[in-house]
C-alpha positions in Angstrom: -74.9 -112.4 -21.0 -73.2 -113.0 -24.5 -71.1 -116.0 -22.3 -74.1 -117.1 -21.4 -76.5 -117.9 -24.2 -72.7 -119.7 -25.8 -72.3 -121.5 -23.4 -76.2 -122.8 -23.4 -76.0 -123.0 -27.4 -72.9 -125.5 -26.7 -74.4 -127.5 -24.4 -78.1 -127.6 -26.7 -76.2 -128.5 -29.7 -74.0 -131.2 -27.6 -77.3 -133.2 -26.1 -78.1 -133.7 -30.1 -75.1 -135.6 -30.6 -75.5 -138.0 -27.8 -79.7 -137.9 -28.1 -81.3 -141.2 -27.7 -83.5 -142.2 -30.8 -87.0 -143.9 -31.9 -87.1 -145.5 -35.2 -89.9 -146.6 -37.2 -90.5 -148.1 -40.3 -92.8 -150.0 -42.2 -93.0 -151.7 -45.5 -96.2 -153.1 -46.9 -95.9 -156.5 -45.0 -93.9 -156.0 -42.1 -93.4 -152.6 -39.3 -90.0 -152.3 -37.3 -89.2 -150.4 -34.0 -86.2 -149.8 -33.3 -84.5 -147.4 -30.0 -81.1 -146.5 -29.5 -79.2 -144.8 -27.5 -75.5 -143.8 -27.0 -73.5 -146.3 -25.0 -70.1 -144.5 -24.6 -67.9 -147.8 -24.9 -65.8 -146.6 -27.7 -66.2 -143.4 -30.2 -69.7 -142.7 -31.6 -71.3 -146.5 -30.3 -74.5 -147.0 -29.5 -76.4 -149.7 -27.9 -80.3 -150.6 -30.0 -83.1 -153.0 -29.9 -85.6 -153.3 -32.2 -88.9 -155.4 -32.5 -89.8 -156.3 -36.5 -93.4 -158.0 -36.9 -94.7 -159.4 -40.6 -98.5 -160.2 -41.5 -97.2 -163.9 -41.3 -96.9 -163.6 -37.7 -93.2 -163.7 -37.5 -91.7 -161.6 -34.9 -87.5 -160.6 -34.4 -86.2 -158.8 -31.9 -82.9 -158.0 -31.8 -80.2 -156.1 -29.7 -76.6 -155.1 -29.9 -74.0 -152.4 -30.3 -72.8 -150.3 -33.0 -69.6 -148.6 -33.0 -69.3 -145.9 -36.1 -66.2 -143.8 -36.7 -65.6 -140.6 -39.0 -63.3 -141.4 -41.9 -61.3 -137.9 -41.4 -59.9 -138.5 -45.5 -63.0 -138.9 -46.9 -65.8 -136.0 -45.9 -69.1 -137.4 -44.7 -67.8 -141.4 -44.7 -68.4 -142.7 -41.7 -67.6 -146.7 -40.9 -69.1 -149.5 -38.4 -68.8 -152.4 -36.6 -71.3 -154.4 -34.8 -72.7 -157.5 -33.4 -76.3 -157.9 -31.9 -78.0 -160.7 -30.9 -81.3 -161.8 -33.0 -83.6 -163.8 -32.2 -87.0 -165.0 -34.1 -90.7 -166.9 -33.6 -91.2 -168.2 -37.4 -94.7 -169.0 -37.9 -94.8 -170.5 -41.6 -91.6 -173.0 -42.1 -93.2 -176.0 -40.0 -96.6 -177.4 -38.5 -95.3 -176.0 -35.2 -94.2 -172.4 -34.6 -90.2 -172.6 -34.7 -87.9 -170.0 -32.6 -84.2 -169.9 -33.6 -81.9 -167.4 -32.7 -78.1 -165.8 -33.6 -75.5 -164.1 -32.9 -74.7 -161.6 -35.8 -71.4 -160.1 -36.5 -72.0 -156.8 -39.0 -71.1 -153.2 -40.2 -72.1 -149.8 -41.6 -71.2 -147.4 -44.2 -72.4 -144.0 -44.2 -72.1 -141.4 -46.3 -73.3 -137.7 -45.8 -73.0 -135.8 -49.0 -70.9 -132.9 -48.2 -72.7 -130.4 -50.3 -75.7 -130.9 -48.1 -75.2 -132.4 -45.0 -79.0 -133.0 -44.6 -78.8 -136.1 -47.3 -77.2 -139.1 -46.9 -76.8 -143.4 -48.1 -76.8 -146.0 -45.4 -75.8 -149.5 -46.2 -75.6 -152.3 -43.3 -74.9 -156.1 -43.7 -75.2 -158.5 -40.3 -74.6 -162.5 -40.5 -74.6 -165.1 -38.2 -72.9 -168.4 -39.3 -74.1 -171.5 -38.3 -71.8 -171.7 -35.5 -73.5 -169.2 -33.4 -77.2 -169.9 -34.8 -79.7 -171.9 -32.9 -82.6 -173.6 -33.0 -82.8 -175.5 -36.4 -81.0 -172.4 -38.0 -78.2 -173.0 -40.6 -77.2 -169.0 -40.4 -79.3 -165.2 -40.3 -78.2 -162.8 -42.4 -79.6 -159.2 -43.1 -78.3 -156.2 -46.0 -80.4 -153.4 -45.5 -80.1 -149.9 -47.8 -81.7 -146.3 -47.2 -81.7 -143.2 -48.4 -82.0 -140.2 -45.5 -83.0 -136.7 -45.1 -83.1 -134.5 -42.6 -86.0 -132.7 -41.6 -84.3 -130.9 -38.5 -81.0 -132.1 -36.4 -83.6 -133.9 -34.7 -85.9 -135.9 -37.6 -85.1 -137.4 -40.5 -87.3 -139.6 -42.6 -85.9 -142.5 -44.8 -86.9 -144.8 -47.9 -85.4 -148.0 -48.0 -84.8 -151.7 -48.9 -84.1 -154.4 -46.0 -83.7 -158.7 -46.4 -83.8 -160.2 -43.3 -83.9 -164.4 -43.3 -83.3 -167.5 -41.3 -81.9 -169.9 -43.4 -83.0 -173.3 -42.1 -81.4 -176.7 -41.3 -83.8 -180.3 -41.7 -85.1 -179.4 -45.2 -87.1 -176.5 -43.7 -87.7 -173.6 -46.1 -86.0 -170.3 -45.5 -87.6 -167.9 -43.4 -88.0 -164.6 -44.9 -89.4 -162.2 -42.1 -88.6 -159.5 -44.7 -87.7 -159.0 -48.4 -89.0 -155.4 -49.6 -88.9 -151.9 -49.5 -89.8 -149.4 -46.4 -90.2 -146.4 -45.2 -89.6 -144.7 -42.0 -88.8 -141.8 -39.7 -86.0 -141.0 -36.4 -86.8 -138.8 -33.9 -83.8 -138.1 -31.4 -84.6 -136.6 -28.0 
């Protein structure tokens, strides 16, 4: 019996690890979806898409894969690589709507305090150069920062600060889908 309720323990606390996720945030002018799930290419990756709308009527979806890995020195670190693909219906820059899109080459840092493994700092940085931007884009580029807590191994909530622009070629203005502060929650199940 004892063997039992171990071995279902181990395989409860193993599904958490490798739990798909829904993420939402919003900000006063703009709300993000984002899922996720695990992708198993290398280490801890997972594969996401997200879908960010602002009250300007710009939309950005975007999809890629993330692949984190513990720093065993440092307790709590863990590091990221990335790419995704982005791509964006601007509203504002031009008489005409404009769509441009990217391929974004990025990271993480991540750092769990070790005290209390329920808080932690996220930092994340994507670009895309003007080689692999499109449509009447010069280059994308996104820093986002957020504090977390977990509620439970399976919700944590988050306050944060995300900049998210197309920076465009032809004298167009830069599109700024997002330049503020959010908040959000993750639910894995």
């Amino acid at each position: 019996m004892v063997r039992r309720l171990f071995a279902a323990s181990l395989l409860l606390g193993s599904s958490v690890a490798v739990a798909d996720t829904a993420d939402i945030n919003v900000g006063n002018k703009v709300a993000q979806f984002k899922y996720g799930m695990p992708s198993g290419i290398a280490g801890k990756s997972s594969l996401f898409a997200s879908f960010l709308y602002n009250n300007d009527n710009d939309a950005l979806v975007d999809a890629g894969l993330l692949v984190l890995n513990e720093e065993g020195s440092v307790p709590g670190l863990s590091l990221g690589v990335g790419a995704k693909a982005v791509a964006a219906s601007l509203n504002k820059v031009a008489p005409s709507r404009k769509f441009v899109s990217g391929v974004a080459l990025g990271g993480q840092v991540r750092y769990e305090v070790p005290a209390d493994r329920r808080f932690a700092v996220v930092g994340e940085f994507h670009y895309a150069p003007s080689i692999i931007s499109f449509g009447d884009a010069d280059h994308f580029s996104q820093v986002a920062v957020r504090g977390e807590f977990s509620l439970s191994p399976l919700t944590q909530v988050y306050v944060g600060f995300r900049d998210s622009k197309f920076n465009l070629d032809k004298g167009l203005p830069t599109a700024d889908l997002e330049n503020g502060a959010h908040i959000g929650v993750r639910l894995s199940f």
